[in-house]
C-alpha positions in Angstrom: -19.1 86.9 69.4 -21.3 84.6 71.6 -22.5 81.2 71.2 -24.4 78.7 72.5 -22.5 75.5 72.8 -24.1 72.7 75.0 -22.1 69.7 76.6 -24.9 66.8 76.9 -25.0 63.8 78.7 -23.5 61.2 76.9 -23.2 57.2 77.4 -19.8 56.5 76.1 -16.7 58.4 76.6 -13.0 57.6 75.1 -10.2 55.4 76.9 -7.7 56.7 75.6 -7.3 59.3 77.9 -7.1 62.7 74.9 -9.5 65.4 74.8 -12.0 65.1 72.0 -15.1 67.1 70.6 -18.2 65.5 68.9 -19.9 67.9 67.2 -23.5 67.3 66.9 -24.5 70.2 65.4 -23.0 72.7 63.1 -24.4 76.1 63.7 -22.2 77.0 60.2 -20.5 79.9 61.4 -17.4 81.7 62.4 -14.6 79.3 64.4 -14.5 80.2 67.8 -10.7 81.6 68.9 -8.8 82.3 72.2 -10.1 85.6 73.3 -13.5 85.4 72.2 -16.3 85.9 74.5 -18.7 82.9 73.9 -22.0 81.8 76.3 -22.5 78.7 76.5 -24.2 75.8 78.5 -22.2 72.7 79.9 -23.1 69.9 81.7 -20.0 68.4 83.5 -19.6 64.2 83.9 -17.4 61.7 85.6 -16.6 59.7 83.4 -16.6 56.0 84.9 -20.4 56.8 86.5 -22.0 59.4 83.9 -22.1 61.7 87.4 -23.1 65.2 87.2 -20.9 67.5 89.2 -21.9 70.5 87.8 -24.2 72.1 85.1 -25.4 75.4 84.2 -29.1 74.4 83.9 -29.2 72.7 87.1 -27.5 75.3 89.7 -29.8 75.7 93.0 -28.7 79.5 92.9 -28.6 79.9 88.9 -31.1 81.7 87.1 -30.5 78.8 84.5 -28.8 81.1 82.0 -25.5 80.4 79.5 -22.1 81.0 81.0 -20.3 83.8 79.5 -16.5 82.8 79.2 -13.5 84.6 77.3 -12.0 81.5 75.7 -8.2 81.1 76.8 -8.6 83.2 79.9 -8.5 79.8 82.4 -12.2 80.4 83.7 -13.0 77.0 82.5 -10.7 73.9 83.0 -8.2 73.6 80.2 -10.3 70.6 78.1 -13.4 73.0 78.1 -11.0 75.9 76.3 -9.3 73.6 74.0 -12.3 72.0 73.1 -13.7 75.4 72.3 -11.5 76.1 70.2 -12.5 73.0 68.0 -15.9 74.1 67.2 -17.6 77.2 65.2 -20.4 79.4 66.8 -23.6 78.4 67.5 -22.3 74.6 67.3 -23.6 72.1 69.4 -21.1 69.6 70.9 -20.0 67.2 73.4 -16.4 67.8 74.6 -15.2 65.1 76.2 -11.9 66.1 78.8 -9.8 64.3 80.4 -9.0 64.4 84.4 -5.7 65.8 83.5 -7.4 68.8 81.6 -10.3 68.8 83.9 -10.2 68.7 87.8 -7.2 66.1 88.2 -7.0 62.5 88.5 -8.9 62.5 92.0 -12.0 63.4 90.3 -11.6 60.8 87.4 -14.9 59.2 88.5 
């Protein structure tokens, strides 16, 4: 299975602290499940500044392409497989994780 699932910038995130996915677009198909390979595209933010520490699109030494990721395998932080697991392929979504599923508090923002 593969899908393209793109994390955006975005100008609000939650306070509370959970993991949450804000689907933007439904591509209407099959629900993505641990074990699953999917490609997808992600931007990742700070929080508190909107910061990009990383994206896929923007790599110096990327050709630019989707990351291909078996979903459950720990290749991503923990947030980015849970929220996987949230959407369907070819879904479009923001996943919004917090520093304790992401890179730890010291990188909160």
């Amino acid at each position: 299975k593969t899908s393209e699932t793109v994390a955006a910038p975005v100008e609000s995130f939650p306070s509370s602290g959970e993991l949450w996915v804000e689907l933007l677009h439904s591509g209407g198909a099959a629900p993505i499940s641990r074990g699953d390979e999917v490609e997808l595209h992600y931007a990742c933010l700070l929080a508190r500044s909107a910061c990009c520490m990383d994206s896929s699109r923007s790599k110096p030494c990327s050709r630019r392409e989707p990351m291909r990721v078996e979903v459950g395998s720990g290749r991503v932080v923990e947030g980015m497989d849970r929220g996987l697991c949230q959407l369907g392929l070819g879904d479009l979504a923001r996943i919004h994780v917090p520093a304790r599923l992401g890179y730890g508090d010291e990188l909160a923002g």
